[in-house]
Kinemage of the C-alpha trace (Angstrom):
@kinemage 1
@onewidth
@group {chain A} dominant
@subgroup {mainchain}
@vectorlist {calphas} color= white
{ca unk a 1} P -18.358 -27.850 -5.320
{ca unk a 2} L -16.059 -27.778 -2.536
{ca unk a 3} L -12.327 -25.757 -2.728
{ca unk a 4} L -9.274 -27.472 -0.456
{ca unk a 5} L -6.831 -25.323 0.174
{ca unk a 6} L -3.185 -26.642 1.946
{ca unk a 7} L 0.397 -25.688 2.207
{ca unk a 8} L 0.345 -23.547 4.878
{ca unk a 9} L 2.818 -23.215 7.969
{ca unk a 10} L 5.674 -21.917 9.527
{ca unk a 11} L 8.489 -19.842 7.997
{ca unk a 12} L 11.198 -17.473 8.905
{ca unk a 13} L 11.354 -14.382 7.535
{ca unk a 14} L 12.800 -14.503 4.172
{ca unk a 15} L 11.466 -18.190 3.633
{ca unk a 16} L 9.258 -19.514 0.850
{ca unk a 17} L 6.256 -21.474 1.333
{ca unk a 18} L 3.881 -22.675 -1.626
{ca unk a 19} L 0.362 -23.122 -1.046
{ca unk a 20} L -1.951 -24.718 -3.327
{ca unk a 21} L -5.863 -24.991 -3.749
{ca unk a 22} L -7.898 -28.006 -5.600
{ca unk a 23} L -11.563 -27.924 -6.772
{ca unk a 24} L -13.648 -30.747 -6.863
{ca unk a 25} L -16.981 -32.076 -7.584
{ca unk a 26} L -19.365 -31.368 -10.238
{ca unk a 27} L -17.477 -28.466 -12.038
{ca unk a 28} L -18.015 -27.940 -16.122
{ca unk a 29} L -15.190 -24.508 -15.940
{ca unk a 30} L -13.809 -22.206 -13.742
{ca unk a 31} L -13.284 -18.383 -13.893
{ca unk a 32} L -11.242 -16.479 -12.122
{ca unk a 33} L -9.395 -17.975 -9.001
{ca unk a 34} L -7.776 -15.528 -6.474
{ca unk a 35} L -6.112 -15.930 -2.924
{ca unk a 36} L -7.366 -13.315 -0.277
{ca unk a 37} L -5.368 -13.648 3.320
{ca unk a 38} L -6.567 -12.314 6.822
{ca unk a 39} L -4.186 -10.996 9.704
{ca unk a 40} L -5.139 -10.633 12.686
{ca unk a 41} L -7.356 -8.114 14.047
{ca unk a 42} L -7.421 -6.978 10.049
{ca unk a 43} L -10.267 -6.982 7.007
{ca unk a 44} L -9.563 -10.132 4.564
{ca unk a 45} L -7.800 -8.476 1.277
{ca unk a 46} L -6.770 -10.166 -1.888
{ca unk a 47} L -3.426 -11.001 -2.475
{ca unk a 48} L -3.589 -12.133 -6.293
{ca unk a 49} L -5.647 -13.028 -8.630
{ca unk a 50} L -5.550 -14.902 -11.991
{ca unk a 51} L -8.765 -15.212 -15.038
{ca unk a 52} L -9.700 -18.083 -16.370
{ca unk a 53} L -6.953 -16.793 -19.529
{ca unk a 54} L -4.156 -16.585 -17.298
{ca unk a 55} L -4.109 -13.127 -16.858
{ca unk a 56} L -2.327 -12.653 -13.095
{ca unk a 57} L -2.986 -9.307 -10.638
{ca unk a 58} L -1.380 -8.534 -7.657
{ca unk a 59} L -1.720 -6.392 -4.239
{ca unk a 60} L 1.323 -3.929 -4.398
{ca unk a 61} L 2.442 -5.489 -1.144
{ca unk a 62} L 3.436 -8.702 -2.463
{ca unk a 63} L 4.456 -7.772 -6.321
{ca unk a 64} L 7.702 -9.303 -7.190
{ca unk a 65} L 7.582 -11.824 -4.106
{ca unk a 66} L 4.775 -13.829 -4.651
{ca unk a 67} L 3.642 -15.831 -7.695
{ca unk a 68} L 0.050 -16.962 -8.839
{ca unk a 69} L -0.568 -19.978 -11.207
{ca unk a 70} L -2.990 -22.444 -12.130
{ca unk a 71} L -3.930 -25.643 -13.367
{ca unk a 72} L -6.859 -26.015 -15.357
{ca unk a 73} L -6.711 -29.704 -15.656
{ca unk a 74} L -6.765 -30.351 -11.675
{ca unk a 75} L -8.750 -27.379 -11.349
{ca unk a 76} L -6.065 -26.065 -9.273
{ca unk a 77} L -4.739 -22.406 -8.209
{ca unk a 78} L -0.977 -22.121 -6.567
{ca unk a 79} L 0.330 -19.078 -4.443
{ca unk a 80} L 4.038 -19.838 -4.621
{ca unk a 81} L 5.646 -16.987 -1.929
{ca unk a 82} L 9.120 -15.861 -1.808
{ca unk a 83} L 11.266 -13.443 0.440
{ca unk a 84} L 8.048 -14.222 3.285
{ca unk a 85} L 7.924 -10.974 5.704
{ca unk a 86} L 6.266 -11.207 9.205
{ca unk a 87} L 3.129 -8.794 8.010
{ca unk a 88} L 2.706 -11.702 5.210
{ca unk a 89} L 1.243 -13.948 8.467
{ca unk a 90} L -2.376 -14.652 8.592
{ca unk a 91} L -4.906 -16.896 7.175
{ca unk a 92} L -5.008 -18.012 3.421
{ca unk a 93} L -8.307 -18.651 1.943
{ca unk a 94} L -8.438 -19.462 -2.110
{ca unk a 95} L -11.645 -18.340 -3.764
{ca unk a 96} L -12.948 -19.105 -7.107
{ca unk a 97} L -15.924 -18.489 -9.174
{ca unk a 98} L -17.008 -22.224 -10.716
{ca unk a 99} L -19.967 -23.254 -13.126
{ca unk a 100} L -21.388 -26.304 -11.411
{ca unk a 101} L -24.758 -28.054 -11.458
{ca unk a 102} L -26.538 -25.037 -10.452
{ca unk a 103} L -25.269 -22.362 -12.754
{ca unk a 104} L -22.066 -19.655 -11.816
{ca unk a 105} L -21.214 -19.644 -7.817
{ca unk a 106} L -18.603 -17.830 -5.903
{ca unk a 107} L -16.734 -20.312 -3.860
{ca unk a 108} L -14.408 -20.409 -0.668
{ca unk a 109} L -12.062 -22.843 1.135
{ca unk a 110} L -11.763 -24.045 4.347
{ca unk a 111} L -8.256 -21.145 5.235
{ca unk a 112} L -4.825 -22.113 5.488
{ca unk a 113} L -2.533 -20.604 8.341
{ca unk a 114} L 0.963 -18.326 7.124
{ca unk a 115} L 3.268 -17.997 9.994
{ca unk a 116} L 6.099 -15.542 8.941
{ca unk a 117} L 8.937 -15.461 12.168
{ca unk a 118} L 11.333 -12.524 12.231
């Protein structure tokens, strides 16, 4: 099972950028699939978060700006973000928990870069 996370890049502040994240491989259901982000010098934290019902949290920091989503059918999560502020910069990384061949694993992509100009 491998996650492929793109959409990243440069905004100004006040921009919008989408970023999505596919699953692929041997996969028989997915649970929850969440985007986490990374700033420099800073501990990863999760940004938002969405179950395998469609049930959607969010870090206070980005409520009301950014929107999660999914796709069951392309086993696909979305981050669409609005009203982008310079402390949104840093790296992207999707993460979802995925039944494959082997039973229930916690999986990671690869990190997408978020560049938020004032």
């Amino acid at each position: 099972v491998q996650l492929q996370a793109c959409g990243g890049g440069l905004v100004q502040a006040g921009g919008s950028l989408g970023l999505s994240c596919a699953a692929s491989g041997s996969i028989f259901g997915i649970g929850a699939m969440n985007w986490y982000r990374q700033a420099p010098g800073k501990q990863r934290e999760m940004v938002a978060s969405i179950t395998s019902g469609g049930t959607t949290n969010y870090a206070d920091s980005v409520k009301g700006r950014f929107t999660i989503s999914r796709d069951d059918a392309k086993n696909t999560v979305y981050l669409q973000m609005n009203s982008l502020k310079p402390e949104d910069t840093g790296d992207y990384y999707c993460n979802a928990g995925v039944l494959g061949t082997t039973g229930w694993g916690n999986y990671w992509g690869q990190g997408t870069q978020v560049t938020v100009s004032s």
